[in-house]
Structures are given as structure tokens and as C-alpha cells.
C-alpha positions as CSV (number, residue, x, y, z in Angstrom):
1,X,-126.4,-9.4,-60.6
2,X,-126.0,-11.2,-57.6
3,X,-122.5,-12.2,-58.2
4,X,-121.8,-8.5,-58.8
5,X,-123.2,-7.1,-55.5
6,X,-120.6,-10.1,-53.8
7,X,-117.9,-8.4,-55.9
8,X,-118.9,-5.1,-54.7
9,X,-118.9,-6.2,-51.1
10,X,-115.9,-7.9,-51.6
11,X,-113.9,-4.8,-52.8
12,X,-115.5,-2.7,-49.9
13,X,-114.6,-5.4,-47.4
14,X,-111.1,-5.1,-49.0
15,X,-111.7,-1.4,-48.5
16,X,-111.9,-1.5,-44.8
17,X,-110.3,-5.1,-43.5
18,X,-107.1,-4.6,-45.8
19,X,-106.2,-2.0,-47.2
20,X,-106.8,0.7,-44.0
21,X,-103.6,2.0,-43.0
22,X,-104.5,1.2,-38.9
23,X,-105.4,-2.4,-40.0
24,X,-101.9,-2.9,-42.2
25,X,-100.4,-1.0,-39.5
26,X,-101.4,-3.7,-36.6
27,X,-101.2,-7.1,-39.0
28,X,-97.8,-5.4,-39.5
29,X,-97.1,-5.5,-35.9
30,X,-98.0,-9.1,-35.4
31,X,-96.4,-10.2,-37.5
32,X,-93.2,-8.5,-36.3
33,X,-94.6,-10.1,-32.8
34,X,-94.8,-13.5,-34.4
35,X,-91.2,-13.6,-35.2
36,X,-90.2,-13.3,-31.6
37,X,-88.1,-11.1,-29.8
38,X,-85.0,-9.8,-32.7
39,X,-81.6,-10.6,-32.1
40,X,-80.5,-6.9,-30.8
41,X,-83.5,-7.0,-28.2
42,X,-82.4,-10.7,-27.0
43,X,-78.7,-9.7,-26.8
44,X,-79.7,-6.5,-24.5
45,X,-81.7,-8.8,-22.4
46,X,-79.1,-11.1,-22.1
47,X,-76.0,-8.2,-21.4
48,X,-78.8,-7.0,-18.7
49,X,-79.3,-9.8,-17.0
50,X,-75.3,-11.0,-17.1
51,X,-74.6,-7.8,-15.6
52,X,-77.4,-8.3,-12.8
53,X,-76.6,-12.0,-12.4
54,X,-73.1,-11.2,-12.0
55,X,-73.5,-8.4,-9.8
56,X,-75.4,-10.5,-7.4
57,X,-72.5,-13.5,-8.0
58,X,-69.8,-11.1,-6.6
59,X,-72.2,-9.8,-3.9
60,X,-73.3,-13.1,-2.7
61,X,-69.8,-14.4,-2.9
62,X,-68.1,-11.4,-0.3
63,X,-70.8,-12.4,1.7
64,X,-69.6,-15.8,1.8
65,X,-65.8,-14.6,1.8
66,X,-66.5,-12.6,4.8
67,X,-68.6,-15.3,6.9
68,X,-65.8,-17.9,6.2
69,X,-63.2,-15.4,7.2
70,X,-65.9,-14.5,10.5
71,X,-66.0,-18.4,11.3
72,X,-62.0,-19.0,11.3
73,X,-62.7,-21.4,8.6
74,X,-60.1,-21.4,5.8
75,X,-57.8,-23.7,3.4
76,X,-59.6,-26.5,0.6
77,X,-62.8,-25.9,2.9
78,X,-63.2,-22.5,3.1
79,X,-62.1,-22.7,-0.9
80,X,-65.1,-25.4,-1.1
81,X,-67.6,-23.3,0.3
82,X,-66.9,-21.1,-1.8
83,X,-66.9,-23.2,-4.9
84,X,-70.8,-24.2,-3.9
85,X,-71.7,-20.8,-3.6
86,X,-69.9,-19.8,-7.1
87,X,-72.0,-23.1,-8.5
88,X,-75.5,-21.8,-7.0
89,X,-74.5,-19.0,-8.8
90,X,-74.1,-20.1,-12.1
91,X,-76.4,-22.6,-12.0
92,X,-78.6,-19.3,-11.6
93,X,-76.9,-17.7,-14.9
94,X,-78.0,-21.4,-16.9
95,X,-81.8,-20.9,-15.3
96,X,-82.1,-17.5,-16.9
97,X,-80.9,-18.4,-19.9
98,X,-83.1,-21.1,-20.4
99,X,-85.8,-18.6,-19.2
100,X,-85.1,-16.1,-22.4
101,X,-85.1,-19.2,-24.3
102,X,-88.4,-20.1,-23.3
103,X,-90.3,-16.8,-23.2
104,X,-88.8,-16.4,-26.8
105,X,-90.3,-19.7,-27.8
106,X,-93.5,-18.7,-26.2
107,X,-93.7,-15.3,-27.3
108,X,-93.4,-16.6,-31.2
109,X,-96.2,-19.5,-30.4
110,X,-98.6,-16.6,-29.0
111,X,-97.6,-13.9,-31.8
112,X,-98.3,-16.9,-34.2
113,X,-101.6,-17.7,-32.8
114,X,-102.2,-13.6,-32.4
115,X,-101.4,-13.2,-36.4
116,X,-103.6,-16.0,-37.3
117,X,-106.4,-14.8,-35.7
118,X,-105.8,-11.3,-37.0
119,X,-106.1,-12.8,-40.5
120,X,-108.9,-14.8,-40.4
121,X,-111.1,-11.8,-38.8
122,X,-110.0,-10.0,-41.9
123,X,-110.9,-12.7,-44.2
124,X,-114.3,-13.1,-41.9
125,X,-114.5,-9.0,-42.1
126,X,-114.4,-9.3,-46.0
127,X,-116.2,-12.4,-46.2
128,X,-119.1,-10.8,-44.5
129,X,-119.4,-7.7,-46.3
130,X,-119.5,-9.0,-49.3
131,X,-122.4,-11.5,-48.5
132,X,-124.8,-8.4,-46.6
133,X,-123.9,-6.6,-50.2
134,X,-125.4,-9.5,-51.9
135,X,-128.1,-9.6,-49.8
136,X,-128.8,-6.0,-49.9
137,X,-129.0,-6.4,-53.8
138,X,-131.5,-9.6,-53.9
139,X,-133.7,-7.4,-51.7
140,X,-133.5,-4.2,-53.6
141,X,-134.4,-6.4,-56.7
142,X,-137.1,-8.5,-55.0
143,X,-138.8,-4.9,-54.0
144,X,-138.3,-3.6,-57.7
145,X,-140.2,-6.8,-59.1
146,X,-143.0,-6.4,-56.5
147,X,-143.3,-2.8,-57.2
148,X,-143.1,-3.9,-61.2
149,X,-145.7,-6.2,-60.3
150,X,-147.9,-3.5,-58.3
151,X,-147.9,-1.1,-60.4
152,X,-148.9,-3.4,-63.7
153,X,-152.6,-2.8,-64.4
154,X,-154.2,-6.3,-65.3
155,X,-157.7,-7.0,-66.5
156,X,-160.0,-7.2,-63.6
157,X,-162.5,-10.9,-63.8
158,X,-165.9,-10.6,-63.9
159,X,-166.3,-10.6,-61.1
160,X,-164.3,-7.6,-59.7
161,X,-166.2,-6.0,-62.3
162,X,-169.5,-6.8,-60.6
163,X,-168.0,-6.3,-57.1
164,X,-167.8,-2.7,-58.3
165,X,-171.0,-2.2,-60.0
166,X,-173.1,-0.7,-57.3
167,X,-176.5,0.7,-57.8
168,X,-175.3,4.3,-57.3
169,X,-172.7,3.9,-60.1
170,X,-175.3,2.3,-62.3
171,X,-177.8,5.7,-61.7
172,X,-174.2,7.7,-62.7
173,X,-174.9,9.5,-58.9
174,X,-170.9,9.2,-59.2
């Protein structure tokens, strides 16, 4: 019986931690989470932040065009200057990249740990209501037995028999 009412909870716990269309619906999304960003959202994050990256290359570098041009300065340094300036740039682009890379890596490590977590509350979730089933059935059968037991009329000892043998009994007054 016992292992029944497991069973029971088991299935019910299945009921709710599993098969519920909001609870396949989020382990769904975490494990789409766990996998990272996908290779369409990555390339739209990288075309995004070429474009602002280069955007703010060719800004910073008329800036630079025009102070050179403003201080007189020209030929192999003025061409120098702006070499450094295009290298700060790009050196910028490389820091980025490796930024994506990282939050990519960290996003799958925490969607990873997220999922995990997600399943072992559902195990936990199961686990649980299948053991307060069992225990629900001990106790319904421990409270049939003692009403069994109640309710069984047993020979009384003599001496419940003279604990009830009062003199008004004896004179039949009732």
C-alpha cells in the first residue's frame, strides 16, 4: 500500500512539476538560455557594434585630421598621429569582441547553472509529493486500524464487570 500511495504521489508530482504546459514552457526557455546567445543574435550584435565602433573610428579620426591640420603639423608625423589614433581605435574593435565572447561564455555558464537548478526543483517538486502521498496513506491506515480497533467489542475482566456493578443496578432501579 505504501509503495502505491509513493506511486500515486509520484504521478501527481509528474502532474504538476512536468508535465504543466508553464513549467515545460520555462525548462524550455532555459534551456534555450543555456545554449548561449544563437548565431543570428551574436552576428546582429556584432554588425551593431561594427557599425557603432566604426562610426566613432571615423569621427574620432576627423577630429584628429582636423587638429593636425589646426597645429600646422603634417608629413610621416602628422601620418603617425594618425596611425596611433586609428590603433586606439581598433584596439577598441578587439576589446568588444572579446567582450561578446565573454558575455557569451558567461551567459551559457549562468543558463547552465539556471537549467540545473530548474531541474532539480522539479525532481525535489516530485520527490516531495510523492512522499506527503505516502504519508497521507500510512496515516489514513493508521486511523482505520485504531478505529478497527475502537470499535471491536472485547470481553470486559472481572473486574470491569464489578466496576460496573453498582448497588442501584443490582436493585434493577435502572
Amino acid at each position: 500500500a505504501r509503495n502505491a500511495d509513493l506511486e500515486a504521489g509520484y504521478a501527481k508530482g509528474k502532474e504538476i512539476f512536468y508535465d504543466d504546459p508553464d513549467m515545460q514552457m520555462l525548462r524550455k526557455r532555459r534551456e534555450d538560455l543555456s545554449k548561449g546567445y544563437s548565431g543570428q543574435e551574436l552576428g546582429a550584435m556584432r554588425a551593431l557594434a561594427q557599425r557603432e565602433t566604426e562610426g566613432a573610428r571615423q569621427s574620432g579620426l576627423k577630429k584628429v585630421q582636423g587638429n593636425i591640420a589646426r597645429a600646422g603639423v603634417g608629413g610621416a608625423r602628422g601620418a603617425a598621429i594618425q596611425a596611433a589614433a586609428d590603433k586606439g581605435f581598433l584596439a577598441n574593435k578587439a576589446d568588444l569582441e572579446r567582450k561578446m565572447t565573454l558575455d557569451n561564455a558567461n551567459m551559457v555558464r549562468q543558463g547552465t547553472k539556471d537549467l540545473q537548478d530548474y531541474i532539480f526543483s522539479q525532481k525535489y517538486g516530485q520527490l516531495g509529493t510523492g512522499i506527503g502521498y505516502g504519508q497521507l496513506g500510512v496515516s489514513d491506515r493508521s486511523a482505520d486500524a485504531q478505529a478497527r480497533i475502537a470499535n471491536t467489542q472485547r470481553d470486559k475482566n472481572i473486574f470491569e464487570q464489578l466496576a460496573e456493578y453498582t448497588p442501584a443496578k443490582f436493585l434493577g432501579l435502572y
